[in-house]
N, C-alpha and C positions, 0 to 999 in steps of 0.2 A: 504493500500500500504506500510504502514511502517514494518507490520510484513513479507509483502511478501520481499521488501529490504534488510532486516536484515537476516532473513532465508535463504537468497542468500547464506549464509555462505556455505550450504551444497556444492555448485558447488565445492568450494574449497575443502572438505574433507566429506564425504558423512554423517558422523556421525555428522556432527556439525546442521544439520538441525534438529538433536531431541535432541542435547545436549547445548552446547554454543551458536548457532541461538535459540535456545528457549528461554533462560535466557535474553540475549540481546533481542529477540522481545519482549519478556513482558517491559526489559525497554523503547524499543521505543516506546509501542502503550500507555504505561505509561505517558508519556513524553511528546507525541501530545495529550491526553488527556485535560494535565494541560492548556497546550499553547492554544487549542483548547476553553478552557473555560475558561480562564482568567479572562474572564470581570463576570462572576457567579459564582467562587471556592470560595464553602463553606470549613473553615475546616476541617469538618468531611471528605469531598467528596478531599479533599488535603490529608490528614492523608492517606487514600485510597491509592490513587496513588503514597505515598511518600513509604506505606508500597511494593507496587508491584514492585518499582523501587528498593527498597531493597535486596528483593525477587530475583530477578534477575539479578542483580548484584552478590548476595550472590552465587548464582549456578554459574553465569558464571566463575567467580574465581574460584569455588573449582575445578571446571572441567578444567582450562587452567591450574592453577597451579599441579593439579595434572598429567596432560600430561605433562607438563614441569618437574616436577623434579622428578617424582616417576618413579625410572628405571623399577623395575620389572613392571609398568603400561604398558611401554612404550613396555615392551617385550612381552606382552599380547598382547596389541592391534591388532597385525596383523592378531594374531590367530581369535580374538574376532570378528572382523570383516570379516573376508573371509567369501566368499560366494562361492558358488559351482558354479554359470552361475556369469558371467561379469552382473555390475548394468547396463540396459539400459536405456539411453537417455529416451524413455517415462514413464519408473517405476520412475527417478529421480525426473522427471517434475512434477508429479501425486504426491509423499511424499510432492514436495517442496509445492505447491497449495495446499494439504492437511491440511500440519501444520501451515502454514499461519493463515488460513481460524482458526484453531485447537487456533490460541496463540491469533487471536482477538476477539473470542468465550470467553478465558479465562479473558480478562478484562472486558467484557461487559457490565457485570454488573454496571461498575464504571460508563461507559459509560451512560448508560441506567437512570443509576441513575441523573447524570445533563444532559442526551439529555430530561427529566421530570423535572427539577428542579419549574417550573413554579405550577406543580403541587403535587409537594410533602405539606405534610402533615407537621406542625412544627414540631412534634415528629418523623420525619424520622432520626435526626439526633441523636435517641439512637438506631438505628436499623445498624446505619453506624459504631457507638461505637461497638456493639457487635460485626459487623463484622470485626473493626478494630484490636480488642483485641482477635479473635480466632485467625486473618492472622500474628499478634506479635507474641502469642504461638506458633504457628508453623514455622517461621522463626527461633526463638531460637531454637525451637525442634529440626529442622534440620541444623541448624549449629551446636549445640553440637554432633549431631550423628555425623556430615562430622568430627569434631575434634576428635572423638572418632575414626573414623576409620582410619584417617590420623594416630593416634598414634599407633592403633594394624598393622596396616601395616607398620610404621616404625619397629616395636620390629619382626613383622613375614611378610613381603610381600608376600610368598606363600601362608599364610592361609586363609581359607575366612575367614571374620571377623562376628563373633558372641558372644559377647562380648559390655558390656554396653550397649546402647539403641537399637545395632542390636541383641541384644539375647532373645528383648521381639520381 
């Protein structure tokens, strides 16, 4: 229910259900997680959740702040989003239930891993390491890409940006 709450965002602005609702559910379902297992957070299975709460926060920023202050963004957007038929009331409903369903699929794991904690193995807690230390790399990966592109689109807004980590 929490990612269905947070993905509400879409009623407001149709694109926020797969952009800024995404980033923000991942931190809610992040967040009832921890609460949720309080009394059993191991820190590997905290490390988890603090990395996903990261994670999405990290996206939901770069996506508000760049609708906020990047004009040529802002001049795009209308184009970027039209649609040729009006969104209907039940295609809206269908994405919203959709991604919901889509953002608590993508923590589950975390979940999954202490709704077992009874039966986890003592050495689960290098398997949580590994996974902790790919979801780091790629949090850095992609905030230097989002810094990278914030910078070529400041020096060129028109251009698409391919350049530094988008030209591999």
């Amino acid at each position: 229910s929490v990612a269905l709450i947070i993905s509400g965002l879409g009623w407001y602005r149709f694109l926020y259900f797969i952009s800024v609702g995404y980033g923000l559910s991942i931190v809610g379902c992040s967040v009832a997680i921890i609460i949720m297992y309080s009394d059993c957070l191991q820190p590997s299975s905290f490390t988890l959740c603090f990395l996903l709460i990261l994670y999405g926060l990290r996206l939901s920023g770069f996506l508000l702040i760049r609708e906020m202050k990047s004009t040529s963004y802002k001049k795009a957007l209308p184009q970027l989003t039209q649609t040729s038929k009006p969104i209907t009331f039940p295609f809206k409903l269908v994405i919203w239930l959709s991604v919901a369903i889509l953002y608590v699929m993508q923590v589950s794991p975390v979940f999954f891993r202490l709704d077992n904690v009874s039966r986890m193995l003592p050495t689960n807690w290098v398997w949580a390491s590994i996974g902790g230390l790919v979801m780091a790399f790629g949090i850095a990966l992609e905030s230097w890409a989002d810094l990278q592109k914030y910078q070529a689109k400041q020096q060129n807004p028109h251009r698409f940006c391919d350049t530094g980590l988008y030209r591999i």
